[in-house]
N, C-alpha and C positions, 0 to 999 in steps of 0.2 A: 504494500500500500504506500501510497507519494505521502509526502510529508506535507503536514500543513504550515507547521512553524517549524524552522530552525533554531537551535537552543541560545545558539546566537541574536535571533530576529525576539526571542521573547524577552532575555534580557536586557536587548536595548529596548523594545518596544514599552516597558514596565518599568524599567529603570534600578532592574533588580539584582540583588548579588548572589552567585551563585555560589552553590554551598556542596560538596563533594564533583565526581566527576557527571560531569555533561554527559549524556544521550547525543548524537548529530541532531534528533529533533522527534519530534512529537506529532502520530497520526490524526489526534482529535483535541479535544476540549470537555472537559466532564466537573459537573459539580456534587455528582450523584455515584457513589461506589456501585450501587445496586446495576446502574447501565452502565458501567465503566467499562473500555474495552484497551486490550493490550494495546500498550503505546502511547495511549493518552496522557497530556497533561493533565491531574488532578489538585482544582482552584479548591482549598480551603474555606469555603466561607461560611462568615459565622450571622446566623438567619436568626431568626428572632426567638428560636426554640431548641434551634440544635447548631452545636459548633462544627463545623469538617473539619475542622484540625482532631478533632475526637475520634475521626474515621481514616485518620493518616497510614497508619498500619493494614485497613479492611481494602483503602487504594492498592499501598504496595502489592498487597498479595494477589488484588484484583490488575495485576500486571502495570500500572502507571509506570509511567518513564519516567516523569517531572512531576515532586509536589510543588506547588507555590504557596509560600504559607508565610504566617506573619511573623513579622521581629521578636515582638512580644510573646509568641509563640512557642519558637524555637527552643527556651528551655525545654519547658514542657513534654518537647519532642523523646526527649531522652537520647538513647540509642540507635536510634533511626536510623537507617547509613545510607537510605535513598536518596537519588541526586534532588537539591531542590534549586527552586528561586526564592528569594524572599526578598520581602515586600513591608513596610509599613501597612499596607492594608490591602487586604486579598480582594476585594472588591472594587477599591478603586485601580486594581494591578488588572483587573479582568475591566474594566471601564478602559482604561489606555491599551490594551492589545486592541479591543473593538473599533475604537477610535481609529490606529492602526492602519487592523484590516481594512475600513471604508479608506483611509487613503492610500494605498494599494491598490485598489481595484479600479478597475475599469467599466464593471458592469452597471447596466440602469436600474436603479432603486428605486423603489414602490414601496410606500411607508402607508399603512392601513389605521384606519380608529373610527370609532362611531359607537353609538349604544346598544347596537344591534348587529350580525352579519359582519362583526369583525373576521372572524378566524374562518366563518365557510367561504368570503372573498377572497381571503388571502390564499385559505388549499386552494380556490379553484382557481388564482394567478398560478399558484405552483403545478398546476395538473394541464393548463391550457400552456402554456408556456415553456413547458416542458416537449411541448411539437416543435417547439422553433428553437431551444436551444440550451445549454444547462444555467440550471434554474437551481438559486441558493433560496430557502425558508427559513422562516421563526417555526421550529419543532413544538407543536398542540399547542398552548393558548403559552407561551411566552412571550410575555407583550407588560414585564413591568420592571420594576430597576435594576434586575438582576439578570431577567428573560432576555431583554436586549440587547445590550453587554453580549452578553453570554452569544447570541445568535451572530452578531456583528464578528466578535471574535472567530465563529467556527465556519465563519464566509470564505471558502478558498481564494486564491489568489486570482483563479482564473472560470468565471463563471460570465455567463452573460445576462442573465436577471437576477435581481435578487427584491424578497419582497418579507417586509417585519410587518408585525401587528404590533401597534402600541395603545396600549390600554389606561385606564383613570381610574381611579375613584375619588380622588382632592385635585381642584385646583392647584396647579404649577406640577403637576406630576408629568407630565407630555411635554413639557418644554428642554429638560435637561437631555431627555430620552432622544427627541427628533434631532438636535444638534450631533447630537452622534450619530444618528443615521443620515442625517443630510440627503434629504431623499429628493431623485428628481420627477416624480408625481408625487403626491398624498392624495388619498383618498379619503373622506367621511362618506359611511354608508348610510346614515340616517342619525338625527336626534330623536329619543325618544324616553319617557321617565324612566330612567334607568338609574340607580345609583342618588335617589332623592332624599336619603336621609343625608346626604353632605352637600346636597344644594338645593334653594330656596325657587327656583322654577328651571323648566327644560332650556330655557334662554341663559338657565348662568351653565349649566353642562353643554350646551352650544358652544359657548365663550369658553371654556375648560376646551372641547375640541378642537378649537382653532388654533390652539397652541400649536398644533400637527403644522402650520404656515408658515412658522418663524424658522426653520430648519431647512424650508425646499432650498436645493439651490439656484441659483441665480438661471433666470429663463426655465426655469421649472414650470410646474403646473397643478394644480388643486382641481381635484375631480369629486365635484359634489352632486348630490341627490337634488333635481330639480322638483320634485315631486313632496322634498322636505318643506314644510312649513316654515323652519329656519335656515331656508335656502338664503333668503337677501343677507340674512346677518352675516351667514358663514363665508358670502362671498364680498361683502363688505369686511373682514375679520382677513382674509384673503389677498384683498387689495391694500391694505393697511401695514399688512406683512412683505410688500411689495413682490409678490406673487406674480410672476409677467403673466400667467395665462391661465384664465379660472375657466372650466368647461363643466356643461351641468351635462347631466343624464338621467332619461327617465322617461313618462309618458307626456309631459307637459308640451306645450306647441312650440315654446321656446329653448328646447332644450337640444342641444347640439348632437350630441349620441339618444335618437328618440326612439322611443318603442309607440312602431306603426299598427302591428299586429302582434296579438299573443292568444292562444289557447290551451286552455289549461288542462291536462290530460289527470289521470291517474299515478302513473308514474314516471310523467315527464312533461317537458311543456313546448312548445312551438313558438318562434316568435319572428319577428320581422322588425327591423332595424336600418333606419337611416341613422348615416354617417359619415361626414366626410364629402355631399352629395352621391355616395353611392348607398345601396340598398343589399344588406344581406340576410340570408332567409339561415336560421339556426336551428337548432334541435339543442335543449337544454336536459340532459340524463337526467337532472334530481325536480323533483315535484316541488310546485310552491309557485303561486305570485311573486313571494318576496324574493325565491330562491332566481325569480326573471330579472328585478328587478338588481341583484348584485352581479348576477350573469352580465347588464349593461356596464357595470362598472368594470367587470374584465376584458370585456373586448374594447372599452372606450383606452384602460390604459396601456392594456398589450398593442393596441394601435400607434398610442403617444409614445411608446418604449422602444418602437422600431418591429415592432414584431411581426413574421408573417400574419396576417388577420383570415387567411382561408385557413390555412392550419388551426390557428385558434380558434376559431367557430367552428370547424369539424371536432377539435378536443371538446369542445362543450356536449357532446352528443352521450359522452362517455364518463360525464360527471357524475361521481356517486356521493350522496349525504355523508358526513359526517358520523361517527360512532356520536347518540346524544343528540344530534343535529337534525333529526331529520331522517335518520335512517330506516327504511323499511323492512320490515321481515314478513314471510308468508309460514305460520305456523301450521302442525297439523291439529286441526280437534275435533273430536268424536269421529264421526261420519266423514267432514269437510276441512275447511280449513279458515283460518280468521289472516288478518294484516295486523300488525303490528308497526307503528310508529312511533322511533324513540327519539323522543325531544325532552330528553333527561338533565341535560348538560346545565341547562341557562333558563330566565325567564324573567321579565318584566310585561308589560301590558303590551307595548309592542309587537312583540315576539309572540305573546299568549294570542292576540289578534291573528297574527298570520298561522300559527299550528292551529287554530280553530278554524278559520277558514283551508287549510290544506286536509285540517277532517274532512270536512264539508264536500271538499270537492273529489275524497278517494270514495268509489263506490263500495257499496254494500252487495252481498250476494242472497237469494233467497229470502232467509227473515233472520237476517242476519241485523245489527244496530251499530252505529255510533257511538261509540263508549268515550269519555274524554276523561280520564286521570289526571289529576292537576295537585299539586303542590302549592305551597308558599313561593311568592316573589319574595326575594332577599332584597334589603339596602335600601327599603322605600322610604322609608323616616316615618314622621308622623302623618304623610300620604296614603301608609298600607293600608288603614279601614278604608279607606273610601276606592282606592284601585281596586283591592279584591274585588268589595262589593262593586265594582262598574265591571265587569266582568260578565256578570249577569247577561248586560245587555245584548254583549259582544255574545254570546251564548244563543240567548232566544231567537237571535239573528239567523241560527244554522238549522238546520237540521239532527242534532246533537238528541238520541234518543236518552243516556245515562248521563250523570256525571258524579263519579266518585274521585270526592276529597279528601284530603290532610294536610294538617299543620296549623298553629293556632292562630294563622292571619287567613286561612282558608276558611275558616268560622264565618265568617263576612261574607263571602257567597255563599255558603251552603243556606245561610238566613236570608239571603236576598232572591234566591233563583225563586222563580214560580214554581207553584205546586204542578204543573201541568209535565214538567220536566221530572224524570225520575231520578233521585238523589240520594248518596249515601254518606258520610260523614264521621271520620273518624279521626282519632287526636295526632297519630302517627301512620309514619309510613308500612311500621308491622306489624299494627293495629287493622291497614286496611286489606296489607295483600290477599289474606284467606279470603274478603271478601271477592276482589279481584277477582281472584283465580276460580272461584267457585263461577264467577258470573261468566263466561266467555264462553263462547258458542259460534257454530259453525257461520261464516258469513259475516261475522264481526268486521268491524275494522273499531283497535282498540289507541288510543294516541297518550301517551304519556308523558306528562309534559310539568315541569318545575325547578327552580333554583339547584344548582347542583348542591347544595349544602345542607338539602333537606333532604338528601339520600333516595330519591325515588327511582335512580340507577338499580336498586336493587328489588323492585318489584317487574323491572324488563328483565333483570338475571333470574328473576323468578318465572318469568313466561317462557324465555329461553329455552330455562331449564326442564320446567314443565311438560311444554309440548315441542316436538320434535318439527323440526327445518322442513318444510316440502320441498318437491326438486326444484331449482332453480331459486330456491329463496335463498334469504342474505343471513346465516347466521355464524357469528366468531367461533375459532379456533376455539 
């Protein structure tokens, strides 16, 4: 395997001293013993719960070449005899290689953030872009002050896209982050109440996204949702950041990358798109409105990036959800067989909108139902009684035969939905699986959907596990 960093390129990049004999260099970058693979450097860092310097010995044995570890560490170390670097501070030493890496490189940068549709934009830059050329990612949702760092850092030298996700929860957290990626598009995929217990309306987490501007480089570009309500702010927030080139996207009449046409299938969607005054006809692999609407933002920036655009609109055909995101599965039960839709990962009102309406629009078989599994939104502040409870609306709106809750802000719907809607109501998530699991029947289509921190991942390992995969369906190793 080629080397990513010379042991030389990391001590000058870090400014570090090194400490027994040098490796020539290092195949990767790890902060985690558990994925660690031979060869890598292993960055110490100490996280708000657990030290890596604690796990210096579980690297070595898991083959590291390089630890980087702190000054003030080093006693500590004892006996160690692996080669290290060290550093005044292991995380500012992984912030200067990333730094680095971006100037090194020569590839085009795509810097992603928004409330919504961050990380399934950025796989599907990594998967469409991956036809026209090698493509560097931020690895699952790394997109905060350590994720970025960390992703910049393990950017080889020679790639020709490369595309981060950078995420919020406080104001000024996206500002330090974009400066190091220096990205020459940013994308915002949509504002939406996400993250409202640390701001006081969707217009101050607008302004918290716009930070994503102050990092593009010079004749860059800001690719925003025209279809957003806080479209004018974000490209006024854009222009202010002296962004040379702000381009919207979406169905609106003014919006430069437009959706002409879309139809929304079961497990895919069709759409039609001007661009550029030409018109191209796509096939979109994963289901959803929303999931058309960030598809516009991939072909709008793999266009601005240089990218072949027929390749890329043929890789969209071949797009599959995310694990959490959207993924489908075809289970067996009894006689037939149900769908299954795992929107487990995430969830704010936004998001609960669009997996309501992607129930809506996957078909039922026979007398088969609509089941909707929902969870708590996290992070709402003192917003969550009244989103839960407006949830409702978003509900009687579908066709939605069940809906079985939990979690103590799902209280608030379960009190608001109408008696006309069947309902079931429990405190916890393993409190309600038995009921789950009991309810499902042939012809179902069942959508599960809630904050990852409320654990409702493990009522889809429960259906999984349950009922067996049919042929052709999507179920993990």
């Amino acid at each position: 395997m080629s080397l990513l960093w010379t042991a030389d390129e990391l001590i000058a990049a870090m400014d570090g001293r090194p400490f027994g004999t040098m490796p020539t260099g290092v195949t990767g970058i790890s902060i985690d013993t558990r994925t660690l693979k031979t060869g890598e450097a292993f960055f110490a860092i100490k996280g708000e719960t657990m030290d890596g310097h604690d796990f210096a010995t579980a690297a070595v044995k898991a083959g590291a070449a390089i630890l980087v570890v702190a000054e003030g560490k080093l006693p500590a170390l004892g006996r160690l005899t692996a080669p290290m670097i060290v550093v005044p501070d292991v995380l500012v030493g992984l912030e200067k290689l990333g730094i680095a890496a971006r100037a090194r490189s020569s590839a085009k940068i795509i810097a992603v953030t928004g409330s919504v549709g961050k990380t399934t934009t950025k796989e599907a830059l990594r998967h469409v872009l991956s036809a026209a050329g090698k493509v560097h990612a931020s690895d699952k949702s790394f997109n905060n002050h350590w994720g970025v760092p960390l992703t910049l850092a393990r950017m080889p030298a020679e790639c020709d896209y490369a595309v981060f996700e950078i995420g919020m929860n406080h104001a000024g957290e996206i500002r330090p982050l974009v400066k190091m990626v220096r990205p020459h598009i940013a994308i915002v995929t949509l504002i939406a109440p996400a993250h409202l217990g640390h701001f006081n309306s969707e217009d101050e987490i607008a302004v918290a996204k716009a930070e994503i501007f102050e990092g593009v480089e010079p004749g860059g570009h800001a690719l925003l949702n025209r279809d957003d309500a806080r479209y004018k702010l974000l490209e006024k927030a854009a222009k202010a950041a002296r962004v040379k080139h702000v381009v919207g996207f979406g169905a609106h009449g003014r919006a430069q990358v437009r959706l002409m046409r879309c139809e929304l299938k079961a497990d895919h969607s069709l759409i039609s798109v001007k661009i550029g005054g030409n018109h191209l006809e796509a096939k979109v692999g994963a289901p959803g409105r929303h999931i058309v609407q960030n598809a516009l933002a991939v072909i709008a920036a793999a266009r601005l990036a240089g990218a072949d655009v027929e390749k890329v609109t043929a890789a969209l055909a071949d797009l599959v959800p995310e694990s959490g995101r959207g993924r489908q599965h075809r289970l067996a039960a009894d006689a037939g067989a149900f769908t299954l839709i795992d929107e487990s990962y995430n969830a704010n009102p936004a998001s609960m909108k669009a997996a309501m309406e992607l129930l809506d629009a996957t078909p039922i078989a026979g007398e088969g139902r609509r089941i909707a599994v929902l969870g708590d939104m996290l992070e709402l502040g003192s917003h969550s009684a009244e989103l839960h409870a407006g949830l409702a609306k978003i509900i009687t709106e579908t066709n939605t035969d069940i809906v079985l809750m939990a979690g103590p802000d799902m209280k608030n719907l379960a009190d608001t939905l109408p008696e006309k809607i069947r309902k079931e109501y429990r405190a916890s998530a393993d409190d309600l699986k038995p009921i789950l699991l009991k309810e499902i029947g042939p012809g179902d289509v069942v959508m599960v959907k809630s904050s990852k921190g409320v654990g409702f991942s493990k009522l889809v390992d429960a259906l999984l596990n349950r009922f067996p995969a049919c042929a052709g369906g999507q179920k993990p190793n």
